[in-house]
Backbone as CSV, one residue per row, in Angstrom:
resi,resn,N_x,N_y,N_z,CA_x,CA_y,CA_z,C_x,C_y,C_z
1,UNK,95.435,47.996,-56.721,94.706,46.999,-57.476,94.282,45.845,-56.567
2,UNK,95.185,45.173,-55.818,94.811,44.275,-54.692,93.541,45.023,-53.484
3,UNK,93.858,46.129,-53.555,92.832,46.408,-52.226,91.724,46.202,-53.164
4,UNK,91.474,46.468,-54.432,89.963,46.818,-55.354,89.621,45.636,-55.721
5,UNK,90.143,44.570,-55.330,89.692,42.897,-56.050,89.606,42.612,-54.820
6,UNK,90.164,42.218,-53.264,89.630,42.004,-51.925,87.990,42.661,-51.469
7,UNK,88.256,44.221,-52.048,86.800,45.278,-51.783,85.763,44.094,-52.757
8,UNK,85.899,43.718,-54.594,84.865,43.400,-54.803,84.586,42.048,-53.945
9,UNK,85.793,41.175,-53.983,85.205,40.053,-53.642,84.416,40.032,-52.274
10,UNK,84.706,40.769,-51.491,83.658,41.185,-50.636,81.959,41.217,-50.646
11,UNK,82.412,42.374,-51.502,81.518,42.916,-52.172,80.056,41.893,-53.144
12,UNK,81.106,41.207,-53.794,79.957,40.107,-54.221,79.585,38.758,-53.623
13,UNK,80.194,38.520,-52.374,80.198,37.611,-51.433,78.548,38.410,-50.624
14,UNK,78.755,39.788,-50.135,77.439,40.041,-49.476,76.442,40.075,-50.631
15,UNK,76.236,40.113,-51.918,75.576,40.159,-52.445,74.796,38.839,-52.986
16,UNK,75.761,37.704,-52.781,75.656,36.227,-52.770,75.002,36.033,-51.926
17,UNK,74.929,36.276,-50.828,75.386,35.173,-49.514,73.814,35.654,-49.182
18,UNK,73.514,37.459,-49.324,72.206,38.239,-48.531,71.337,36.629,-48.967
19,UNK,70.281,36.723,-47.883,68.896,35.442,-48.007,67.763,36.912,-47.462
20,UNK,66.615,36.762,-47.988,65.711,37.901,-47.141,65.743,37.544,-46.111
21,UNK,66.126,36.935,-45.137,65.951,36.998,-43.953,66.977,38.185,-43.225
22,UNK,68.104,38.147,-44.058,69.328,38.833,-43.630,69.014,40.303,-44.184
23,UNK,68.354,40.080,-45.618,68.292,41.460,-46.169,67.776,42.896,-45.490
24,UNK,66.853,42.314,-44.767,65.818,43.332,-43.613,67.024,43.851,-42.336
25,UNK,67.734,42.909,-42.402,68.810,43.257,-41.352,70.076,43.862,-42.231
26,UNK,69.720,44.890,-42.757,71.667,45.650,-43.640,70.940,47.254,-43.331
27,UNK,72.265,47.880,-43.247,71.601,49.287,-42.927,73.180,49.684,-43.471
28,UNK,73.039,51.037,-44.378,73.775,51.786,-44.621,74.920,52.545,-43.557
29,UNK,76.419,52.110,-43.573,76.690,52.547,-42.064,76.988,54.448,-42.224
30,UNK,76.860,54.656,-43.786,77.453,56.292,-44.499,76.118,56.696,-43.998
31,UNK,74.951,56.403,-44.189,73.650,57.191,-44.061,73.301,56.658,-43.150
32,UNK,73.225,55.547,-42.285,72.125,55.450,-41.383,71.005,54.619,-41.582
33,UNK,70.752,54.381,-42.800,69.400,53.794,-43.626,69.647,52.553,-43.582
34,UNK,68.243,52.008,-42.839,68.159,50.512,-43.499,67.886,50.386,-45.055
35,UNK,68.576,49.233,-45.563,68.370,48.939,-47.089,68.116,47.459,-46.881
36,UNK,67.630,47.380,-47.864,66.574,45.626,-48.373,68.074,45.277,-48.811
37,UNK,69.067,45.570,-49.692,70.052,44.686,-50.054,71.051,45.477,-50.248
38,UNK,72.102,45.170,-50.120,73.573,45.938,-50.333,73.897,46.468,-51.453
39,UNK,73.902,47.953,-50.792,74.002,49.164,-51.797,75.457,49.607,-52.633
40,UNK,76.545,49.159,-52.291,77.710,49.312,-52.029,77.807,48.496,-53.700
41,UNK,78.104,49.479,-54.856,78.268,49.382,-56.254,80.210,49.967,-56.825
42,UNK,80.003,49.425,-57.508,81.459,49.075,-58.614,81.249,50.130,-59.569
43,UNK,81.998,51.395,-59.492,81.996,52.055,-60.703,83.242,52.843,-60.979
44,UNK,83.357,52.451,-61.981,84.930,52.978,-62.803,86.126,52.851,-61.832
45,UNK,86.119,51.367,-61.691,86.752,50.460,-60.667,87.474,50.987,-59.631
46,UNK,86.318,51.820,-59.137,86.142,52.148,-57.884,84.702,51.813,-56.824
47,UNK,84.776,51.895,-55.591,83.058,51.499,-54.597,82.566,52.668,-54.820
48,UNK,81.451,52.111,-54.512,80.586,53.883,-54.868,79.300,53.620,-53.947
49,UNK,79.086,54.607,-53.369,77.555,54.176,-52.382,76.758,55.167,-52.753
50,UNK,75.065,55.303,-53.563,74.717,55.716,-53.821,73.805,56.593,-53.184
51,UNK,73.482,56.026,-52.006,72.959,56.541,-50.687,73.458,57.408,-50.498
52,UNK,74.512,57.994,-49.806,75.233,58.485,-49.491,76.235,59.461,-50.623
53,UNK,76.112,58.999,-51.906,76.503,60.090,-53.345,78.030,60.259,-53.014
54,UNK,78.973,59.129,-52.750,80.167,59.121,-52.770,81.205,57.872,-52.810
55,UNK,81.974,58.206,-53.652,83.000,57.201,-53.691,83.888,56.544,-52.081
56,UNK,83.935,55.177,-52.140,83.951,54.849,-50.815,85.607,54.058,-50.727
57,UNK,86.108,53.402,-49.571,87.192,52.697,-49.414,86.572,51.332,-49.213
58,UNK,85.759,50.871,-48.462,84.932,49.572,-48.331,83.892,49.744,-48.574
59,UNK,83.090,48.604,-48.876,81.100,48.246,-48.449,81.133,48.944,-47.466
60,UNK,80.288,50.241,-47.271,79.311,50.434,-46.407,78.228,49.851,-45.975
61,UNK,77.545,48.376,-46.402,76.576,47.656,-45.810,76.788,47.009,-44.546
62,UNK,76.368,46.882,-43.936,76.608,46.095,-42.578,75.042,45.672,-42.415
63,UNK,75.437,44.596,-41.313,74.138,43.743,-40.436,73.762,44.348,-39.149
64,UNK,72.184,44.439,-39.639,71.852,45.494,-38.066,72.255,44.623,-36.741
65,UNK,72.383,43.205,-37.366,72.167,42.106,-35.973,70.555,41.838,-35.963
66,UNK,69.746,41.929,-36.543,68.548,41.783,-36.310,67.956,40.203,-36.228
């Protein structure tokens, strides 16, 4: 239960925080794919990356560094 409330708050911290400037810079680290905004979703309080069509342990979004 603690790891799944650290994962969201994460989780809705990158979803806060993305500005488009940053957004152009996130790329899927499961697929490879750049994404406009963090894909990395909450379902049946578990992560789920839809990209990629699997239940996850962290956000897979990351910053290209761009």
């Amino acid at each position: 239960m603690r790891r799944l409330i650290i994962s969201t708050t994460v989780l809705l911290f990158l979803a806060g925080s993305a500005t488009p400037a940053l957004q152009s810079g996130l790329i899927c680290t499961l697929t490879g794919k750049k994404i406009a905004a963090c894909c990395c979703q909450l379902r049946d309080e578990t992560l789920y990356c839809p990209l990629a069509k699997k239940t996850i342990e962290s956000c897979c979004c990351k910053s290209t560094g761009d």
